[in-house]
N, CA, C and O atoms as a printed pandas DataFrame, in Angstrom:
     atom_number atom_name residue_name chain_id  residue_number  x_coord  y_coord  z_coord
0              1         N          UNK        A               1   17.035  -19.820    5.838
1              2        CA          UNK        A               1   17.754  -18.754    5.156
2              3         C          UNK        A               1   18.349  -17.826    6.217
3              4         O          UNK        A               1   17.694  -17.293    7.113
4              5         N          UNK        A               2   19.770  -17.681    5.999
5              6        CA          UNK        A               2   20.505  -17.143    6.928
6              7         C          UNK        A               2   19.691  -15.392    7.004
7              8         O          UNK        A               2   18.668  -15.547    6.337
8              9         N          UNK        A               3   19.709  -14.350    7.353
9             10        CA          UNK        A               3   19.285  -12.992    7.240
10            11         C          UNK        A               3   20.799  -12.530    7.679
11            12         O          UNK        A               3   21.470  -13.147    8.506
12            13         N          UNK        A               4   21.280  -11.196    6.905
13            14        CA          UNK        A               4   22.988  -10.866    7.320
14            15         C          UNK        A               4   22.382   -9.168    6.593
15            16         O          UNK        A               4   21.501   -8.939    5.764
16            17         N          UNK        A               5   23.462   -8.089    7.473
17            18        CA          UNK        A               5   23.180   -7.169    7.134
18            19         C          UNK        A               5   23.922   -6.928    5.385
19            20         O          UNK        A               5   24.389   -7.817    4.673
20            21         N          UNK        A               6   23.812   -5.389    5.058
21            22        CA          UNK        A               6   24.300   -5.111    3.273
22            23         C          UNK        A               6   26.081   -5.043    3.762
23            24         O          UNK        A               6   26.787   -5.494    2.860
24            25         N          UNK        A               7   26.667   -4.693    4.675
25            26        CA          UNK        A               7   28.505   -5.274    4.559
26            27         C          UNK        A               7   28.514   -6.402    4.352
27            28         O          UNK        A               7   29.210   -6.994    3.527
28            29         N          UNK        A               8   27.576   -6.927    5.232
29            30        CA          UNK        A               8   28.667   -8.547    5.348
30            31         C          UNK        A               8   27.638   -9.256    4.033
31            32         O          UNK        A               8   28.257  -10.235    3.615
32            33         N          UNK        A               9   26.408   -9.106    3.317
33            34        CA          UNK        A               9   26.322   -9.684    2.322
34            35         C          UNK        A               9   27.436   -9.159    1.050
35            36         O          UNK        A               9   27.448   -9.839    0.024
36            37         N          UNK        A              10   28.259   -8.079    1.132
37            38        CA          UNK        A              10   28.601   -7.244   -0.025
38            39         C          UNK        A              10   30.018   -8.106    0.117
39            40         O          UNK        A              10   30.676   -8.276   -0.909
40            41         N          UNK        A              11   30.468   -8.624    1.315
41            42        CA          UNK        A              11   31.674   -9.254    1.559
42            43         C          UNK        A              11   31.567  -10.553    1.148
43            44         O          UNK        A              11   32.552  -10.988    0.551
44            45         N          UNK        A              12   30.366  -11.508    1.349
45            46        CA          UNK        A              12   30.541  -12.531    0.947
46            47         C          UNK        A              12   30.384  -12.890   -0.487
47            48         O          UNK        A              12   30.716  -13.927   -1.061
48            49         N          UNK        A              13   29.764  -11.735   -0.983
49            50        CA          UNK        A              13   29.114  -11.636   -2.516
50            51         C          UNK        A              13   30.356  -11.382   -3.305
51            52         O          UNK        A              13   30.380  -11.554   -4.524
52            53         N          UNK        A              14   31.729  -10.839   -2.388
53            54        CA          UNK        A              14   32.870  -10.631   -3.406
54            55         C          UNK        A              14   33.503  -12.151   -3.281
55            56         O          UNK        A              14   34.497  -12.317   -3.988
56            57         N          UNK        A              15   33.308  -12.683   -2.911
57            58        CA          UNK        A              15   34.403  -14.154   -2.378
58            59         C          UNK        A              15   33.678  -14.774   -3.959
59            60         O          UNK        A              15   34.433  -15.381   -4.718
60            61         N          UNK        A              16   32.581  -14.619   -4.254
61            62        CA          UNK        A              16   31.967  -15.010   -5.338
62            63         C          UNK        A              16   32.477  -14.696   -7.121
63            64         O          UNK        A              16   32.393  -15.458   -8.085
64            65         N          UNK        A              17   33.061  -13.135   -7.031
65            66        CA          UNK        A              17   33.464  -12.856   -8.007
66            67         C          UNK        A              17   34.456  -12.948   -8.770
67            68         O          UNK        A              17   35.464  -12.334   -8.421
68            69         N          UNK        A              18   34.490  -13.659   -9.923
69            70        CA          UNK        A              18   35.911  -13.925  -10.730
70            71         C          UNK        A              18   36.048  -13.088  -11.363
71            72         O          UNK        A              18   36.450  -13.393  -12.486
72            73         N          UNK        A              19   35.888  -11.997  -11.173
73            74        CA          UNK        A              19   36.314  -10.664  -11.718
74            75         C          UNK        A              19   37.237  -10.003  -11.728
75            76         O          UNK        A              19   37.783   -9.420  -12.664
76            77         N          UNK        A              20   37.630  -10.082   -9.987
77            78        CA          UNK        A              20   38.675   -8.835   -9.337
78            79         C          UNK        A              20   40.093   -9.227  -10.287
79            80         O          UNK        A              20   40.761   -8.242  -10.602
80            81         N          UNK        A              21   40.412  -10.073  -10.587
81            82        CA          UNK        A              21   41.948   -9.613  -11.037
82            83         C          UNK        A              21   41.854   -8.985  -12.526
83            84         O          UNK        A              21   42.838   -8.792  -13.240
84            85         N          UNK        A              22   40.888   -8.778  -12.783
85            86        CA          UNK        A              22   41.023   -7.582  -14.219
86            87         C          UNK        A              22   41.038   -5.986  -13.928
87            88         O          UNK        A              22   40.416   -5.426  -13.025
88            89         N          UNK        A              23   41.683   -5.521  -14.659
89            90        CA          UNK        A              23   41.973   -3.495  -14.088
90            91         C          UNK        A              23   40.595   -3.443  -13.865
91            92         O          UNK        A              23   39.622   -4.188  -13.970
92            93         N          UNK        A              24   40.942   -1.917  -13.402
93            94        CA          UNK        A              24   40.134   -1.643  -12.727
94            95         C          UNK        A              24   38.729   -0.827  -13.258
95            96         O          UNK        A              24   37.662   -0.749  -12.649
96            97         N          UNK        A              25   39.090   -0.214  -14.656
97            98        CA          UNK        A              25   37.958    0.526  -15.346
98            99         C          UNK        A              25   37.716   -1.005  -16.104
99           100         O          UNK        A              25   36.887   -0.764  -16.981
100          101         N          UNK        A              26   37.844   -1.545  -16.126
101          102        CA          UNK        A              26   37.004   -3.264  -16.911
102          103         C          UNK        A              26   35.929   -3.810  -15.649
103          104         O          UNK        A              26   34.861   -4.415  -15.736
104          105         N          UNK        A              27   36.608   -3.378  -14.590
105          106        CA          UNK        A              27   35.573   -4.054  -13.298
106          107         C          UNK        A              27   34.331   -3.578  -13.479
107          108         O          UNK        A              27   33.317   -4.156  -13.871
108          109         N          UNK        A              28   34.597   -1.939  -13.001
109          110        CA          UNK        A              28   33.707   -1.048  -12.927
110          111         C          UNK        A              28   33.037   -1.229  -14.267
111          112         O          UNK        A              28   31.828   -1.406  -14.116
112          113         N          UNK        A              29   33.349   -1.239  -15.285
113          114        CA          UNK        A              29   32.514   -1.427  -16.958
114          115         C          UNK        A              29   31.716   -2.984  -16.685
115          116         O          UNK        A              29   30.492   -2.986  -16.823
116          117         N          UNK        A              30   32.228   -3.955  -16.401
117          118        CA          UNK        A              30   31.455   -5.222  -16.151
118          119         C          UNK        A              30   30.424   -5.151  -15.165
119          120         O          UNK        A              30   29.285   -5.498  -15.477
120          121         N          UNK        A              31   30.735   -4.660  -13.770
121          122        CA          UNK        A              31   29.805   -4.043  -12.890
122          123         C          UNK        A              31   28.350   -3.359  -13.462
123          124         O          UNK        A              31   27.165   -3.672  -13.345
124          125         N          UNK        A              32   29.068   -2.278  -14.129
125          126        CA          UNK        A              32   27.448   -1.326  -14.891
126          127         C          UNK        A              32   26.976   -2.522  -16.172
127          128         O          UNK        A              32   25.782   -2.736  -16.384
128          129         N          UNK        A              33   27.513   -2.872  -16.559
129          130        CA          UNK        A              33   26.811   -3.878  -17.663
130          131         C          UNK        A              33   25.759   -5.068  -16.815
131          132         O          UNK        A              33   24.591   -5.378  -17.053
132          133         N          UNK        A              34   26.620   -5.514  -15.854
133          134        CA          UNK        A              34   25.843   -6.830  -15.602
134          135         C          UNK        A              34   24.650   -6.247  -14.783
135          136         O          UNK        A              34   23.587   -6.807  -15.052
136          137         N          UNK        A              35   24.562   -5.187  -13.780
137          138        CA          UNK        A              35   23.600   -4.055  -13.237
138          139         C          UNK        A              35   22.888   -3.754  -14.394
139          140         O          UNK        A              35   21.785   -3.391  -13.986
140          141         N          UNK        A              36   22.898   -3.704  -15.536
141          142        CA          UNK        A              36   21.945   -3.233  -16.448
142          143         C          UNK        A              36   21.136   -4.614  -17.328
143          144         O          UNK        A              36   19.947   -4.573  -17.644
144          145         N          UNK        A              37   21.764   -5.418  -17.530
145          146        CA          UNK        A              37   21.544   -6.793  -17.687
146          147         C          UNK        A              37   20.411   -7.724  -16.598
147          148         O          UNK        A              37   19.537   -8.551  -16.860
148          149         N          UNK        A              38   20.910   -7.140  -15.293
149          150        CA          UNK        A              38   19.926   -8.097  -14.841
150          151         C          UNK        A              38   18.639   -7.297  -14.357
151          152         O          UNK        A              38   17.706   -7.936  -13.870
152          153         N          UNK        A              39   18.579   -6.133  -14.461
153          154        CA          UNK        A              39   17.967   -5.106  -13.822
154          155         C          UNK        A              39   17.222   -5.544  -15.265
155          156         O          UNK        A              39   16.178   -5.963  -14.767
156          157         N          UNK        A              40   17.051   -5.724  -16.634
157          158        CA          UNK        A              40   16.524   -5.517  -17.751
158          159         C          UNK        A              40   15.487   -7.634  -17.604
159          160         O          UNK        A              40   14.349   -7.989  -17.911
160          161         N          UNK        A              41   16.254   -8.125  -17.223
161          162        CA          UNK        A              41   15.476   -9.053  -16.891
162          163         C          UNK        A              41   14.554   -9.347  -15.854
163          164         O          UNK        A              41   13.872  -10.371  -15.810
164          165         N          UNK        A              42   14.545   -8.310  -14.912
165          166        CA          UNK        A              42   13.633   -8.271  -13.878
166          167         C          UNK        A              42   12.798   -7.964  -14.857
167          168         O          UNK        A              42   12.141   -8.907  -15.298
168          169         N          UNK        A              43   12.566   -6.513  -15.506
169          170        CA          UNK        A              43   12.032   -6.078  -16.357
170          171         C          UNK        A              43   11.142   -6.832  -16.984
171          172         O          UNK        A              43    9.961   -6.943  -16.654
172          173         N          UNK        A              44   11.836   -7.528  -18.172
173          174        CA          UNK        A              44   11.283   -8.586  -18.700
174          175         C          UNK        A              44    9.947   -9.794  -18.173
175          176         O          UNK        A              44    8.895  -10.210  -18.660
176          177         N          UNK        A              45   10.893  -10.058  -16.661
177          178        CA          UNK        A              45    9.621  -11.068  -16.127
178          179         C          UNK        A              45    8.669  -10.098  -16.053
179          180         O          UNK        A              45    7.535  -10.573  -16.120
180          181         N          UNK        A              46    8.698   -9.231  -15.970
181          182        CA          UNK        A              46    7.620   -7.976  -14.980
182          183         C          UNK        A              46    6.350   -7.973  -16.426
183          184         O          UNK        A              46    5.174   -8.339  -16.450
184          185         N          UNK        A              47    7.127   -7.468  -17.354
185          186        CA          UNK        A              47    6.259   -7.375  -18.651
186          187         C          UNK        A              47    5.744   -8.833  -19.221
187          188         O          UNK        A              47    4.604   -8.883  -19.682
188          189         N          UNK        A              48    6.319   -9.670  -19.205
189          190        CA          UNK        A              48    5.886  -11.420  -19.179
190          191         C          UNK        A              48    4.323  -11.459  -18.134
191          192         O          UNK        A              48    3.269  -11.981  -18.497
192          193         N          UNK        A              49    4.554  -10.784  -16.842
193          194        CA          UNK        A              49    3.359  -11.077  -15.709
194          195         C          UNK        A              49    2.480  -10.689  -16.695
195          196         O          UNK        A              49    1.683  -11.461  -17.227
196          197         N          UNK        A              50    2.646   -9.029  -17.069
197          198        CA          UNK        A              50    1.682   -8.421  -17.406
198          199         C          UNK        A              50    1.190   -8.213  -18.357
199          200         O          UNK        A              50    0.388   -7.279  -18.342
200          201         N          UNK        A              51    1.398   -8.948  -19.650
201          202        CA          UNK        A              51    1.343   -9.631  -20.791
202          203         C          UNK        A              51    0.557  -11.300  -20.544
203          204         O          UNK        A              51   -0.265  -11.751  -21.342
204          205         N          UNK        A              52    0.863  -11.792  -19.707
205          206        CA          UNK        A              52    0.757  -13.065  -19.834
206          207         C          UNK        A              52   -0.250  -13.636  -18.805
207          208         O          UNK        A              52   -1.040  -14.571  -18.930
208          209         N          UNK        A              53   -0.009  -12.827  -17.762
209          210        CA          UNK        A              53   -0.939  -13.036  -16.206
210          211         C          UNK        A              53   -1.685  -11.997  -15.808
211          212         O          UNK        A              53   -2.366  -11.993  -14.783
212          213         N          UNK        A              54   -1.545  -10.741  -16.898
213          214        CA          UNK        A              54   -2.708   -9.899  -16.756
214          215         C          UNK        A              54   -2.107   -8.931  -15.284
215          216         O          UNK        A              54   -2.783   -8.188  -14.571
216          217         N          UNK        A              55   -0.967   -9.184  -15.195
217          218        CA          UNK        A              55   -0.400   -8.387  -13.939
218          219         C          UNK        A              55   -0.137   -9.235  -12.327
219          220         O          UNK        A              55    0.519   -9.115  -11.292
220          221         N          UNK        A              56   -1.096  -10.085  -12.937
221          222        CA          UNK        A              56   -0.997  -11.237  -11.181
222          223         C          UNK        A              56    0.114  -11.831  -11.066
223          224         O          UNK        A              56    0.586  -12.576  -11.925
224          225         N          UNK        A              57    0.722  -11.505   -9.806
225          226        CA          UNK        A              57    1.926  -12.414   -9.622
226          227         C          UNK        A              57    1.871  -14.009   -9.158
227          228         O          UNK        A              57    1.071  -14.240   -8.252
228          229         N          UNK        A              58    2.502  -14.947   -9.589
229          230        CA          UNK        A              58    1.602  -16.074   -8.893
230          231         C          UNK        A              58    3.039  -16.266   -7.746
231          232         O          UNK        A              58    4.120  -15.683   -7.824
232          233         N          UNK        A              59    2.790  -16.829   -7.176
233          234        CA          UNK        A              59    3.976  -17.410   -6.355
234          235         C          UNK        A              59    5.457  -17.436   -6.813
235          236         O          UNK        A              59    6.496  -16.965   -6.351
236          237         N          UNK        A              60    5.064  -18.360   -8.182
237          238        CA          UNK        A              60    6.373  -19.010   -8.656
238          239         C          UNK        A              60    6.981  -18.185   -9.348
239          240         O          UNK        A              60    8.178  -18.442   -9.473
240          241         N          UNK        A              61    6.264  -16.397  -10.349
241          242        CA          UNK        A              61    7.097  -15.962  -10.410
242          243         C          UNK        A              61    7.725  -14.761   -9.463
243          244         O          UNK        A              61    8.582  -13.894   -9.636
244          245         N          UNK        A              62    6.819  -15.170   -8.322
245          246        CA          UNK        A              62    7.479  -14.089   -7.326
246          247         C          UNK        A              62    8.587  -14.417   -7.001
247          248         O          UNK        A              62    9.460  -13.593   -6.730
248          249         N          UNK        A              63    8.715  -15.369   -6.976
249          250        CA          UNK        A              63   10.067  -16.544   -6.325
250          251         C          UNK        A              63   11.599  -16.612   -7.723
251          252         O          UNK        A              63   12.805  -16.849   -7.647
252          253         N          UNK        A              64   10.779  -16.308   -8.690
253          254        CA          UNK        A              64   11.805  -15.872   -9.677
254          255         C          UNK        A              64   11.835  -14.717   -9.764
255          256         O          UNK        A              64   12.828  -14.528  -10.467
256          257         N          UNK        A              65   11.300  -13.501   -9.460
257          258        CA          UNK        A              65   11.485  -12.034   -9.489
258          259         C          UNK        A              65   12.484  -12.332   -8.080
259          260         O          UNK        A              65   13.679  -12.071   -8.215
260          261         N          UNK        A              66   12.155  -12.706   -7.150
261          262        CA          UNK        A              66   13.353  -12.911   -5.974
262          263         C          UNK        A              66   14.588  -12.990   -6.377
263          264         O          UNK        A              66   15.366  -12.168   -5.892
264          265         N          UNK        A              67   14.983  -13.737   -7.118
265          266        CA          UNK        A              67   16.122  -14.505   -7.566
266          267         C          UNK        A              67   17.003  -13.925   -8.298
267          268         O          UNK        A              67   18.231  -13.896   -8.225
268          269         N          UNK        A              68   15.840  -13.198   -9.424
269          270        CA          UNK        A              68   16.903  -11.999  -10.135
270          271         C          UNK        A              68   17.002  -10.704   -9.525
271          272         O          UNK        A              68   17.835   -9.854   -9.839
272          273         N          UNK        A              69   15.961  -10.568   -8.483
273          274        CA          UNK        A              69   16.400   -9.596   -7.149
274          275         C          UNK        A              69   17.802   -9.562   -6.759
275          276         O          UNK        A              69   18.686   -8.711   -6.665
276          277         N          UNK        A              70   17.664  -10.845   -6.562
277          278        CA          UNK        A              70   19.552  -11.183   -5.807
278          279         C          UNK        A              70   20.287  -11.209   -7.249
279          280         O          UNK        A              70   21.429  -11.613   -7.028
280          281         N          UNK        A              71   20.205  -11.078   -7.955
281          282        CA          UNK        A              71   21.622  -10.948   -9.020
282          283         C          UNK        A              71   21.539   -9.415   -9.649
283          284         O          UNK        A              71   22.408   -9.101  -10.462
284          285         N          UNK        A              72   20.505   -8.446   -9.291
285          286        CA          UNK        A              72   21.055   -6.900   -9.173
286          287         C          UNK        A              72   21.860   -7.036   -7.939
287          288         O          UNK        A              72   23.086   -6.939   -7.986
288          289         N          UNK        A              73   21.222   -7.257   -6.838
289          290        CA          UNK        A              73   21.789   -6.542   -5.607
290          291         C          UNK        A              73   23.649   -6.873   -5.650
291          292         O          UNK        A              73   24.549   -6.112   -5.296
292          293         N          UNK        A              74   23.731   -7.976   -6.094
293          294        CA          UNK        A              74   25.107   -8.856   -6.357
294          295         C          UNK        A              74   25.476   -7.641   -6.794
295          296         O          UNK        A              74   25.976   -6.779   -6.071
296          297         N          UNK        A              75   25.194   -7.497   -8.254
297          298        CA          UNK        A              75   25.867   -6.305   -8.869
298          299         C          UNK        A              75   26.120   -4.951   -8.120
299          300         O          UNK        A              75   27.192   -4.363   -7.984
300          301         N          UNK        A              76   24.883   -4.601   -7.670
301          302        CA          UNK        A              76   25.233   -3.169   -6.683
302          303         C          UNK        A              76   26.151   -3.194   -5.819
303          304         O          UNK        A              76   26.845   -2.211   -5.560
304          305         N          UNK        A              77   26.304   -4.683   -5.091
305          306        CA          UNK        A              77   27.267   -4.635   -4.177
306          307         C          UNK        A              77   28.346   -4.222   -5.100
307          308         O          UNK        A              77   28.718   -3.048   -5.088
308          309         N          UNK        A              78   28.965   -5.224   -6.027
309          310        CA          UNK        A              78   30.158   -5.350   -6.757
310          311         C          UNK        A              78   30.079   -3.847   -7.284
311          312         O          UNK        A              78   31.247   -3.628   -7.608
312          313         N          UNK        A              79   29.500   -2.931   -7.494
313          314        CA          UNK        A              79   29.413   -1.830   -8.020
314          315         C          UNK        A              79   29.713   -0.506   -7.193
315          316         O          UNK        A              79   30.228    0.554   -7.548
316          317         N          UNK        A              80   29.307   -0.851   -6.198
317          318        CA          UNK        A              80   29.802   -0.174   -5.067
318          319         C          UNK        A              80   30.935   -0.163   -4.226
319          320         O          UNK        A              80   31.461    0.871   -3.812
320          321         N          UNK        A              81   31.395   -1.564   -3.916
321          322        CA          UNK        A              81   32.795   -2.018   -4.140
322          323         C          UNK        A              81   33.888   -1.570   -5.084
323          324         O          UNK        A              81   35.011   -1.186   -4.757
324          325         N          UNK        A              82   33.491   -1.655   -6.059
325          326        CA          UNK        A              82   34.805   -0.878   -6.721
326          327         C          UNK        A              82   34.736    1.184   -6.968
327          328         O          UNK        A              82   35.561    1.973   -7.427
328          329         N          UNK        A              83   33.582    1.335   -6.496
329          330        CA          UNK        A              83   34.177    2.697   -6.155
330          331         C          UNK        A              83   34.337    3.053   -4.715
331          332         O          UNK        A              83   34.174    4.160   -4.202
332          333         N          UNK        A              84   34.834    1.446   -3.902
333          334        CA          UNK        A              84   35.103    2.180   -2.698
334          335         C          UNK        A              84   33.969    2.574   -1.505
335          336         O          UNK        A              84   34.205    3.375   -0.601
336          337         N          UNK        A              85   32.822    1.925   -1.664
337          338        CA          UNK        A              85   31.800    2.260   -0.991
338          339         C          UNK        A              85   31.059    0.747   -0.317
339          340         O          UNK        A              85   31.138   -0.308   -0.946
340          341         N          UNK        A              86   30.371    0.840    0.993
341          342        CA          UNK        A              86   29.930    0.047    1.692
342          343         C          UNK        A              86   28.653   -0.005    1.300
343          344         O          UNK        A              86   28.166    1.123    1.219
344          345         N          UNK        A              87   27.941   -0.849    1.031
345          346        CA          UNK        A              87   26.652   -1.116    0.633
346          347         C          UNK        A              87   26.049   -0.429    1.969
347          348         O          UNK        A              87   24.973    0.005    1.558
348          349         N          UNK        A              88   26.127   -0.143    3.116
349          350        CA          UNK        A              88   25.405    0.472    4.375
350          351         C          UNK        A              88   25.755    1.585    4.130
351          352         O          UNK        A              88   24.951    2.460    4.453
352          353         N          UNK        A              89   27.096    2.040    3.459
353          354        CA          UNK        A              89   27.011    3.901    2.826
354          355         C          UNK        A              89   25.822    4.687    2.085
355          356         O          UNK        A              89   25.397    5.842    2.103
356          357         N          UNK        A              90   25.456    3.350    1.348
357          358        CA          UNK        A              90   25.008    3.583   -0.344
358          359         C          UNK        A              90   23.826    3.715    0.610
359          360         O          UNK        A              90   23.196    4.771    0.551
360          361         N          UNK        A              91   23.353    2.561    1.687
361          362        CA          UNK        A              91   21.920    2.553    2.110
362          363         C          UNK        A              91   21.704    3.514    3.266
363          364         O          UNK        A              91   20.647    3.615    3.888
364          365         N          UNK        A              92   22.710    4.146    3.471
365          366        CA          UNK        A              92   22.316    5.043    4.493
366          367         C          UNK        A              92   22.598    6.682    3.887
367          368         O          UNK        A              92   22.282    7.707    4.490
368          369         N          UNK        A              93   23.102    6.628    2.881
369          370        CA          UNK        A              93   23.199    7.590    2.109
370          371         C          UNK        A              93   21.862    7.884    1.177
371          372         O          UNK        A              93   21.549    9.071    1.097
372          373         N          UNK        A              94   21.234    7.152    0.632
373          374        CA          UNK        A              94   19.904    7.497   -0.138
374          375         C          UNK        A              94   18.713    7.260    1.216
375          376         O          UNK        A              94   17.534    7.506    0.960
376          377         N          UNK        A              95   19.025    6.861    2.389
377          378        CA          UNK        A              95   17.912    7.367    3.078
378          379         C          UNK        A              95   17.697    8.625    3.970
379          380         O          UNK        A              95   16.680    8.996    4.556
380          381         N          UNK        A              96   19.027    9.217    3.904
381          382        CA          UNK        A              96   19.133   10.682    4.576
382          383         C          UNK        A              96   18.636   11.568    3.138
383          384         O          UNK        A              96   17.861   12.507    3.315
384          385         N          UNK        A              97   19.074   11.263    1.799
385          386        CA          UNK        A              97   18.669   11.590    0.710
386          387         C          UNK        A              97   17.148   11.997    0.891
387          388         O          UNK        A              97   16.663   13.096    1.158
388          389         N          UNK        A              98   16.597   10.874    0.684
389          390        CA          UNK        A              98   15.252   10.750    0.522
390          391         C          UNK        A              98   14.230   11.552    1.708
391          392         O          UNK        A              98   13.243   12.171    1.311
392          393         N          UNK        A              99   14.535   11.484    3.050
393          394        CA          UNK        A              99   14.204   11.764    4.217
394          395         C          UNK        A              99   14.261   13.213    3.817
395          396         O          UNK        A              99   13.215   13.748    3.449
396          397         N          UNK        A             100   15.574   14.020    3.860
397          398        CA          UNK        A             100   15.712   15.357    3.381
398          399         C          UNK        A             100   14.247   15.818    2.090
399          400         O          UNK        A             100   13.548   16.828    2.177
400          401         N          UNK        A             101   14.153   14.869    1.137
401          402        CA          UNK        A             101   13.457   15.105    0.325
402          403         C          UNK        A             101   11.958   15.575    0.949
403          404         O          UNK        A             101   11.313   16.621    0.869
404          405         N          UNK        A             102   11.694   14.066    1.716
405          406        CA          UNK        A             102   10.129   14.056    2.486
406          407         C          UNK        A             102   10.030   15.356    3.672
407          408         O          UNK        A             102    8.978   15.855    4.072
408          409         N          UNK        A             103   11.045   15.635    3.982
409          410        CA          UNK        A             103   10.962   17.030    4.980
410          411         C          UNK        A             103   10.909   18.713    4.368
411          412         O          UNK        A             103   10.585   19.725    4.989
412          413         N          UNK        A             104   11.344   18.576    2.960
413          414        CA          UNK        A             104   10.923   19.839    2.097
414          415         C          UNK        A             104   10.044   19.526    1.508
415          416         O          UNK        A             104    9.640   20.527    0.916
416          417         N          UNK        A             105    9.401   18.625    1.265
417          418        CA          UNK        A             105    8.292   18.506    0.427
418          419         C          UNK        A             105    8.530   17.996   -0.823
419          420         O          UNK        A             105    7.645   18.113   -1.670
420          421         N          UNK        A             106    9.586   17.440   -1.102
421          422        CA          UNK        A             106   10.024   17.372   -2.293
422          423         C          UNK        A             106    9.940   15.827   -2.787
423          424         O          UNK        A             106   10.619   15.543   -3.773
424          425         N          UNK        A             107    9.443   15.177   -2.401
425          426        CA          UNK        A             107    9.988   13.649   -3.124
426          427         C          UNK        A             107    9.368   13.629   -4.328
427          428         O          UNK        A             107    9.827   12.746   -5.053
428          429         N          UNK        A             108    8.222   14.469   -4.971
429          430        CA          UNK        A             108    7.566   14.393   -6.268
430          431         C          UNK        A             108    8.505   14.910   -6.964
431          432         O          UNK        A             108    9.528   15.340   -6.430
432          433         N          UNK        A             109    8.300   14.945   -8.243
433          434        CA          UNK        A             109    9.463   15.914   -9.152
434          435         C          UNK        A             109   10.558   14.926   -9.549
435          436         O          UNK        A             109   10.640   13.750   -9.193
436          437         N          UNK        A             110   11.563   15.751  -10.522
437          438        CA          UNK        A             110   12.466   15.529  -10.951
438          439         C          UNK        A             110   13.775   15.931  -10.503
439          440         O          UNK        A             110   13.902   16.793   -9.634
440          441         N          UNK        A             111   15.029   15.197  -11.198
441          442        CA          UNK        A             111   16.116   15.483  -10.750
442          443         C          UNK        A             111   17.185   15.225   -9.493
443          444         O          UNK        A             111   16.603   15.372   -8.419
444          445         N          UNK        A             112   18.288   14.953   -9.376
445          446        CA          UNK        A             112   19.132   14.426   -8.303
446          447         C          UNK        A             112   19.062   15.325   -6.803
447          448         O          UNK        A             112   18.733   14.839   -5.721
448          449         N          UNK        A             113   19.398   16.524   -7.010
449          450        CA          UNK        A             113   19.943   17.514   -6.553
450          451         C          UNK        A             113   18.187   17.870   -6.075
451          452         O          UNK        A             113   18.218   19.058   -6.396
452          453         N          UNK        A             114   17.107   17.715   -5.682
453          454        CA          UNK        A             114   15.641   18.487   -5.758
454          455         C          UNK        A             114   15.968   18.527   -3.857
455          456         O          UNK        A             114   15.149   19.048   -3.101
């Protein structure tokens, strides 16, 4: 398995999409749908473990929680992409976020802006 940083996976992940020639608020609307879609099936396996396996992950569905791992991140890329943003923005942007947070004391709590 190749390892590639979040540009160049977000670049090859668009060569993938038969999306781009539809406008542009349909992208972005397909983007948040399919981001909510697969993000809801992670979900799903998650409540399947813990329903079904009592919470234990066994291998095989770690290896399928992987898988639909990679078909959010797809989406985030593609989601981030159409507003113009580098998946290394997005990831270097919520870790100055977060960092700021852990240096006031703040990562407990609620809200964007804390």
């Amino acid at each position: 398995m190749e390892l590639m940083n979040f540009n160049e996976y977000q670049e090859k992940a668009k060569k993938t999409d038969t999306y781009q020639d539809k406008p542009p608020h349909d992208r972005l609307f397909y983007a948040t749908l399919g981001l909510v879609g697969e993000s809801g099936e992670v979900a799903e396996k998650v409540k399947k473990i813990l329903r079904d396996q009592r919470g234990a992950v066994s291998e095989e569905k770690r290896q399928e929680l992987k898988k639909e791992l990679g078909d959010v991140l797809w989406y985030v890329a593609k989601f981030a992409r159409e507003l113009e943003f580098t998946l290394d923005e997005v990831a270097a942007g919520n870790i100055e976020k977060l960092y700021s947070r852990l240096e006031r004391d703040a990562i407990h709590g609620s809200g964007d802006n804390r």
